[in-house]
C-alpha positions in Angstrom: 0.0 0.0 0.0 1.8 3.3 -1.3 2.1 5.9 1.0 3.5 9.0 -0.9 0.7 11.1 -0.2 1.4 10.9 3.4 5.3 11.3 2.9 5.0 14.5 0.3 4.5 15.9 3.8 7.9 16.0 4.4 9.8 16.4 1.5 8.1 18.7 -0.8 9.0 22.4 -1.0 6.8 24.6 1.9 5.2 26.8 -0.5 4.3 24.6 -2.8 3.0 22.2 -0.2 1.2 25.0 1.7 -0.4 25.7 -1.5 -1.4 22.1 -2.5 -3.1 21.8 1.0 -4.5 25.0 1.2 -6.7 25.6 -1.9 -8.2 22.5 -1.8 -9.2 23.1 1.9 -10.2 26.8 0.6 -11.9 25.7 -2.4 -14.1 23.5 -0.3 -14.7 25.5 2.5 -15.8 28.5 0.3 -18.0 25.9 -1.2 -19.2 24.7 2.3 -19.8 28.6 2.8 -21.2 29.4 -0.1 -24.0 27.3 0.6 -24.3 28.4 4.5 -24.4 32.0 2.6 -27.1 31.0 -0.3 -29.2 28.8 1.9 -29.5 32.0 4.2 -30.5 33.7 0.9 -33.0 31.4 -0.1 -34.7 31.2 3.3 -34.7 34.9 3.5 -36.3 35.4 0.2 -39.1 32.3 0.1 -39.8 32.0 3.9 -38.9 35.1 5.0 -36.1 37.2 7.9 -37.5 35.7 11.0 -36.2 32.4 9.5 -33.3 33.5 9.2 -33.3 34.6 12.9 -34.6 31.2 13.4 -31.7 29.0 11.6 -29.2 31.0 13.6 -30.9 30.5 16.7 -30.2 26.4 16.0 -26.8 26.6 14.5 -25.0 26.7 17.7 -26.8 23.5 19.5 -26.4 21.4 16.2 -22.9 22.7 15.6 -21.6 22.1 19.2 -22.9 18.8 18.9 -21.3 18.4 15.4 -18.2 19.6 16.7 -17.5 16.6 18.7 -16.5 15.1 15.3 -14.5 18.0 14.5 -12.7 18.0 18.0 -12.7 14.4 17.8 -11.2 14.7 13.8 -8.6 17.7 14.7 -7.3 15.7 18.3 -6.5 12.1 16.3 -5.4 13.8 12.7 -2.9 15.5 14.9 -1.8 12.3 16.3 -2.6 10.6 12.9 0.0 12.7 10.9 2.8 13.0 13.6 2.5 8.8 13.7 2.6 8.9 9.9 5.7 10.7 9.6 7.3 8.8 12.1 6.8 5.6 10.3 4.6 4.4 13.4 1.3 2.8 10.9 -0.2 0.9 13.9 -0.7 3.9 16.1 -2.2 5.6 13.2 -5.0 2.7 12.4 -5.6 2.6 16.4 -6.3 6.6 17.0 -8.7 6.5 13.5 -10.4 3.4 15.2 -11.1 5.0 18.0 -11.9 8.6 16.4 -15.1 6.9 14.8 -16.3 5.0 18.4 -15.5 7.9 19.8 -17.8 10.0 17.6 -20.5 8.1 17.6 -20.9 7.6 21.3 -20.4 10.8 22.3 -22.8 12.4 19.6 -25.9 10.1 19.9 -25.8 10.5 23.6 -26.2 14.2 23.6 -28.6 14.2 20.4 -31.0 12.3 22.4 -31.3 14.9 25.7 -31.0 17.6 22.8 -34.3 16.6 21.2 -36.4 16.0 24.8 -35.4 19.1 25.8 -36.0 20.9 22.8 -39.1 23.4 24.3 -35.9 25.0 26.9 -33.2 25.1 24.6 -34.4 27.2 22.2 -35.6 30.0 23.9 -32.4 30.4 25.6 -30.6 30.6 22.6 -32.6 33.4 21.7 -35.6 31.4 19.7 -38.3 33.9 21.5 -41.0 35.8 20.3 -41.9 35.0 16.8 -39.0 32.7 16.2 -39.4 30.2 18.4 -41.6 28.3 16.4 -40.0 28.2 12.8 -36.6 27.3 15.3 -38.4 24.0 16.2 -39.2 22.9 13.2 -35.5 23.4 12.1 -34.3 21.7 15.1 -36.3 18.7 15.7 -35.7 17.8 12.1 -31.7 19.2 11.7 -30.9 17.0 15.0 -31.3 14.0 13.5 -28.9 14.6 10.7 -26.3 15.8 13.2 -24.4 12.4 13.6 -23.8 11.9 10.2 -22.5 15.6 10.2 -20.5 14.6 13.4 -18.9 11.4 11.2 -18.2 13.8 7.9 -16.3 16.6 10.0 -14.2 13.7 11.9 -13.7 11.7 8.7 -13.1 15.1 7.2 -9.6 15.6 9.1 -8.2 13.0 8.6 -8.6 12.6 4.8 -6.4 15.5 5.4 -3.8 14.1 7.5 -3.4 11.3 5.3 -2.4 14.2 2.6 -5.2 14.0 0.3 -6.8 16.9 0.6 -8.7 17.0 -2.7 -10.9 13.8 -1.4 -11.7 16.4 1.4 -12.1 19.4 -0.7 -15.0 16.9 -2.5 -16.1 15.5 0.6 -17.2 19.4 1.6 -18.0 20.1 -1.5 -20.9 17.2 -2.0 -23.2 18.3 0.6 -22.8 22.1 0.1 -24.1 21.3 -3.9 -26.8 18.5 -2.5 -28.1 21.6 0.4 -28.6 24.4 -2.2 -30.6 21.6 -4.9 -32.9 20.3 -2.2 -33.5 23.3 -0.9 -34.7 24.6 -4.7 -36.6 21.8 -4.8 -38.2 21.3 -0.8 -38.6 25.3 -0.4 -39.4 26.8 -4.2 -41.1 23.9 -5.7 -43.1 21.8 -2.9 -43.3 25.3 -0.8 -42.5 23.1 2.2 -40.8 25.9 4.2 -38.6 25.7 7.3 -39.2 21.9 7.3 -38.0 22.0 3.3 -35.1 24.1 4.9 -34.8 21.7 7.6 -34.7 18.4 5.1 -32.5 19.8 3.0 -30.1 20.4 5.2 -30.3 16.9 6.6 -30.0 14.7 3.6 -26.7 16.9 2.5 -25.2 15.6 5.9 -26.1 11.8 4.5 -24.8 12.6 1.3 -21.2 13.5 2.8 -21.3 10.8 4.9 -21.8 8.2 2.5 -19.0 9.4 0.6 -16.6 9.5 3.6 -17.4 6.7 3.7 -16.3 4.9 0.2 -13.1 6.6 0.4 -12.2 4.8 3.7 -13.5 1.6 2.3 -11.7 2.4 -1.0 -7.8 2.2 -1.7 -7.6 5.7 -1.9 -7.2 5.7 2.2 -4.0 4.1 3.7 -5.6 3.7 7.0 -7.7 0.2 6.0 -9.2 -1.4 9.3 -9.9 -3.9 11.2 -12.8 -4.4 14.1 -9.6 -4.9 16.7 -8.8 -0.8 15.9 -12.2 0.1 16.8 -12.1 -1.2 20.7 -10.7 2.1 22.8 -7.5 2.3 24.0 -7.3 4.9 27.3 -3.5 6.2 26.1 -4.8 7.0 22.4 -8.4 8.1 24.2 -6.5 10.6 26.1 -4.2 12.2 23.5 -7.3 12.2 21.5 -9.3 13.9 23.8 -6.6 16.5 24.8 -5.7 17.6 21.5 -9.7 17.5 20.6 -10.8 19.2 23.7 -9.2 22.8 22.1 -11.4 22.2 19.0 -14.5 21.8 21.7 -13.9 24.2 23.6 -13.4 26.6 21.0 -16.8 25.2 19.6 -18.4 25.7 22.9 -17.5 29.5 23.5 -18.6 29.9 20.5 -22.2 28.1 21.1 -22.0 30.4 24.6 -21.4 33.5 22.2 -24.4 33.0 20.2 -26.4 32.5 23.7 -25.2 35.8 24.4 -25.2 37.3 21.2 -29.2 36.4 20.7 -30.2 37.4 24.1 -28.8 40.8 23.9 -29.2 41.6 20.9 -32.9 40.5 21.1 -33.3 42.8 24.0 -31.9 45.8 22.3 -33.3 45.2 19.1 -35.4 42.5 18.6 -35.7 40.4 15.7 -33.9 42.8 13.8 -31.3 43.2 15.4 -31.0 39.1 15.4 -31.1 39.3 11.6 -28.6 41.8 11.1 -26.4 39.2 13.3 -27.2 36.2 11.3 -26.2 37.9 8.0 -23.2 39.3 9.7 -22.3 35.4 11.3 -22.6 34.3 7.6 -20.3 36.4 6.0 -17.7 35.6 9.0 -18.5 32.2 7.7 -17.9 32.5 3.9 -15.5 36.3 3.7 -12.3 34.5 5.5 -12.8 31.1 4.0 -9.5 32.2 2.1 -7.9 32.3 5.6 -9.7 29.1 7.1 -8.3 27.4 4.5 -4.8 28.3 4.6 -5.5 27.1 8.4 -6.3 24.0 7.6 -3.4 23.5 5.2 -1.1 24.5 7.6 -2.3 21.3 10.2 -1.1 18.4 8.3 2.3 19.6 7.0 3.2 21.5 10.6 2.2 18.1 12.3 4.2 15.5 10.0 7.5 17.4 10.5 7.2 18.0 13.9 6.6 14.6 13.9 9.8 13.8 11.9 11.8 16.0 13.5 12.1 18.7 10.7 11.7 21.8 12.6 13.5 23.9 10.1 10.6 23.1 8.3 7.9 23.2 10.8 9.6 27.5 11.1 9.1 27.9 7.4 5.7 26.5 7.3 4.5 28.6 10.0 6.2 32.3 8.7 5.1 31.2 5.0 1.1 30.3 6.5 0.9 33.8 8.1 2.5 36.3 5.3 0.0 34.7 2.5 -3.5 34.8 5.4 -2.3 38.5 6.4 -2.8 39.0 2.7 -5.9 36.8 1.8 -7.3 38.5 5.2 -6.2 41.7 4.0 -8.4 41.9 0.8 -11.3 40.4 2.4 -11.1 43.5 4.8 -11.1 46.0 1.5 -13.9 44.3 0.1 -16.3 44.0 3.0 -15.5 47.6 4.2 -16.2 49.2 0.7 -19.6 47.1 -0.2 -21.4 46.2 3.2 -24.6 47.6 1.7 -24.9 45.1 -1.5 -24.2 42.5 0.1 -26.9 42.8 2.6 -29.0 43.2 -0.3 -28.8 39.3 -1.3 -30.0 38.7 2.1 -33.4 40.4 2.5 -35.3 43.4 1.5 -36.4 44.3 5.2 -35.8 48.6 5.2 -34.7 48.1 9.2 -32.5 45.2 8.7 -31.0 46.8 5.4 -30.3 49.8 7.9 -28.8 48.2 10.4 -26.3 45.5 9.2 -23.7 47.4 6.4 -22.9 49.3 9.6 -22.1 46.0 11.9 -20.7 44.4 9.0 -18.1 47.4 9.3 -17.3 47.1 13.0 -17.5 43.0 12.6 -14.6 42.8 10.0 -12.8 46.0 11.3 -9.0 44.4 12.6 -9.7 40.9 9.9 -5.8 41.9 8.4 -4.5 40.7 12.0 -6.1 37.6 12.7 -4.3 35.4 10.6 -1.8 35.3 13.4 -4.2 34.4 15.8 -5.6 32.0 13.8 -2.3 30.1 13.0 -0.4 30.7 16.2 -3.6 29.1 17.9 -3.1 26.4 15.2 0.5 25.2 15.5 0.4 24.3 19.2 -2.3 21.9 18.4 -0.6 20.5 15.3 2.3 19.3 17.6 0.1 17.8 20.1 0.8 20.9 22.8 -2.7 21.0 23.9 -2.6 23.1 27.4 -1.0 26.4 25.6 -3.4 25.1 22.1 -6.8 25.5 24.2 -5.8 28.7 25.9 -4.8 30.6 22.9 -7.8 29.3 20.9 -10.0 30.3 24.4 -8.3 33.9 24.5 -10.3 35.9 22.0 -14.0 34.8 23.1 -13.4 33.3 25.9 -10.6 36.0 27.8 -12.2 38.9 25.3 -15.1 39.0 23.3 -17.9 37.3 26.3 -16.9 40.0 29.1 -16.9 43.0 26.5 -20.4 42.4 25.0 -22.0 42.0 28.5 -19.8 45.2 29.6 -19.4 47.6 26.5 -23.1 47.8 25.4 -24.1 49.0 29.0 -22.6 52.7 27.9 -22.9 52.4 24.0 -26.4 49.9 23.3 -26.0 47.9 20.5 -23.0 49.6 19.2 -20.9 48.0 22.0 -21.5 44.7 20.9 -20.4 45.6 17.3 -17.5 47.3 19.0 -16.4 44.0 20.9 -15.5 42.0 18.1 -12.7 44.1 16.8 -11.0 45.1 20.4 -11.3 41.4 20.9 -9.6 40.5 17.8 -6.5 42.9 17.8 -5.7 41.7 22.0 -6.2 38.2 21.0 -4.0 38.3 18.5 -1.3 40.1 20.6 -1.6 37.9 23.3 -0.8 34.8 20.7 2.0 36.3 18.8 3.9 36.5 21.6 3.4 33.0 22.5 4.1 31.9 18.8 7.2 34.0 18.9 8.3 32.6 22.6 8.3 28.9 21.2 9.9 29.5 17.9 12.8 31.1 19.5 13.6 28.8 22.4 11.9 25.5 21.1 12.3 25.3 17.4 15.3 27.2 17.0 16.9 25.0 19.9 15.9 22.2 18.3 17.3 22.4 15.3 20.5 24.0 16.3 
């Protein structure tokens, strides 16, 4: 069973690795967001704002949920790719074994409580007033798909760690394309509404999954295996866990964001002012998938030659993953601060909403150049299995920021102070983590390779 894939890793030259990875990952994250961003269209348009309200009122239970598999994905790739590169193929088959009885355990247990409980959890995510309704529906129906979403974001990873990201590129790209279709059809055609929304959304997770699926089962994947892989081992469990826990927690702050986030907003503005922050949360989504995606390239090459021991490499790869984000970021900032008003426009054609989002938009994206440092700095301590100094840079800009200046700021400046927070929370954030980033590469990786 070749693995060349796998060893490119470690020989290829940075750039041109860091762009093999990264546009595949960008490609199908822009797809992935493309679809987050038309789906929000389409609801806007044939069911109406308050749907959109209501969608983003469910995205942070079903995504926290989901997020097990990512956190799950992230934790054993990590592990996956650093066992790759050195030569260690056992330990590699063991953590993807346990990755997928992890993921399905964990996920079906809290899908269950999430659905009995579904009359509480909504309204204090900010499902109130005329929301709360059109947020079931999505929910109930959404929840059940969520395992399979789980599976695909886990399975997801480590397509990547393997080195193949164009399977993963596909593998986002499949239910993006199925999403927008079925909606068309479920929403436009039957006139189904929020459950067409709802369904649509569902069946694209099974459509991923099925493909994860074959490529595992197929000889694209070098990680073939057996029922004994699949039994947990408490080491692997553990480094799984403690790598994936960043990626939860992260997930979770951000789930605790949009608790926030609805409720005040809600009680400053109402439902519009809910709106405005769902079309604002989807362009986050979709504007720096230039940026998530060199993120995600950066994972699987930092981790193999850490792994290997190439640390003049693992240097490279981090300097050469920041300088082309600051300048992907850096355009996305031009464009979103020069056409905030059009792009609203695709959303909705509500006069108060169309008022009040270019405005946040502006605030929202205000210090995007910087984060790419954040954004990889956070990144390389969980590529080389450091997970302490991983989950509290990852925690610093919500957790340590962003939470404690939206209940604070808008108690002298309303609503504005929430806008405010994102970008004071962004530029301390990313301070706080370059100087971490710049601590280890000067007394670990330099050391190391001396």
């Amino acid at each position: 069973m070749a693995k060349v894939s796998s060893k490119d890793l470690g020989s290829q030259p940075i750039s041109k690795l860091l762009i093999k990875q990264a546009v595949p990952a960008s490609i199908g994250i822009l797809v992935m967001s493309l679809n987050i961003l038309v789906d929000t269209i389409f609801v806007g348009q044939w069911i109406g704002s308050t749907a959109i309200a209501a969608i983003n009122v469910v995205l942070p239970v079903s995504f926290f949920i989901a997020a097990l598999g990512m956190s799950i994905g992230v934790g054993g790739s990590s592990i996956i790719s650093r066992a790759l590169g050195a030569n260690n193929e056992t330990k590699a088959l063991q953590t993807f074994g346990n990755q997928i009885t992890l993921t399905l355990l964990l996920t079906i247990s809290l899908v269950i409580p999430g659905l009995f409980f579904v009359n509480a959890i909504i309204p204090a995510f900010g499902g109130k007033g005329a929301i709360f309704e059109p947020a079931k529906v999505y929910y109930t129906i959404v929840l059940y798909g969520v395992p399979f979403l789980a599976l695909c974001m886990m399975g997801n990873t480590v397509i990547r760690a393997e080195g193949k990201p164009k399977f993963a590129m596909y593998a986002m790209m499949i239910p993006s394309v199925g999403n927008l279709v079925l909606d068309y059809v479920f929403i436009k055609l039957l006139g189904y509404g929020m459950e067409g929304a709802a369904w649509a959304t569902t069946v694209s997770y099974l459509l991923c999954f099925f493909f994860i699926l074959w490529f595992f089962m197929s000889k694209h994947s070098e990680l073939q295996l057996h029922r004994c892989y699949f039994r947990l081992r408490l080491p692997i469990v553990k480094e799984i866990g403690a790598l994936g826990f960043v990626t939860l927690a992260r997930q979770a702050v951000v789930s605790i964001t949009y608790l926030f986030m609805n409720n005040i907003l809600f009680d400053l503005g109402g439902e519009t002012s809910v709106t405005a922050y769902a079309i604002v949360g989807r362009m986050l989504m979709f504007a720096l998938f230039p940026v998530f995606g060199i993120t995600q390239g950066f994972l699987p090459i930092a981790s193999f030659n850490y792994g290997a021991g190439y640390y003049d490499r693992v240097r490279l790869t981090i300097s050469t993953a920041i300088k082309y984000a600051i300048g992907l970021a850096t355009m996305v900032f031009i464009l979103l601060m020069f056409f905030p008003d059009v792009i609203t426009k695709f959303f909705t054609d509500d006069v108060e909403v169309l008022k009040e989002t270019p405005s946040a938009m502006r605030w929202v994206f205000a210090a995007t150049p910087i984060i790419a440092i954040q954004l990889i700095g956070a990144a390389y301590f969980q590529a080389v299995g450091k997970a302490i100094p991983a989950l509290l840079l990852t925690l610093t800009r919500q957790g340590l920021f962003f939470i404690p200046l939206i209940l604070i700021l808008p108690r002298f400046y309303g609503e504005l102070g929430v806008w405010m927070s994102f970008p004071i929370a962004d530029v301390l954030s990313t301070v706080v983590t370059a100087y971490f980033l710049d601590r280890e590469v000067r007394l670990k990786l330099n050391n190391a390779s001396a």
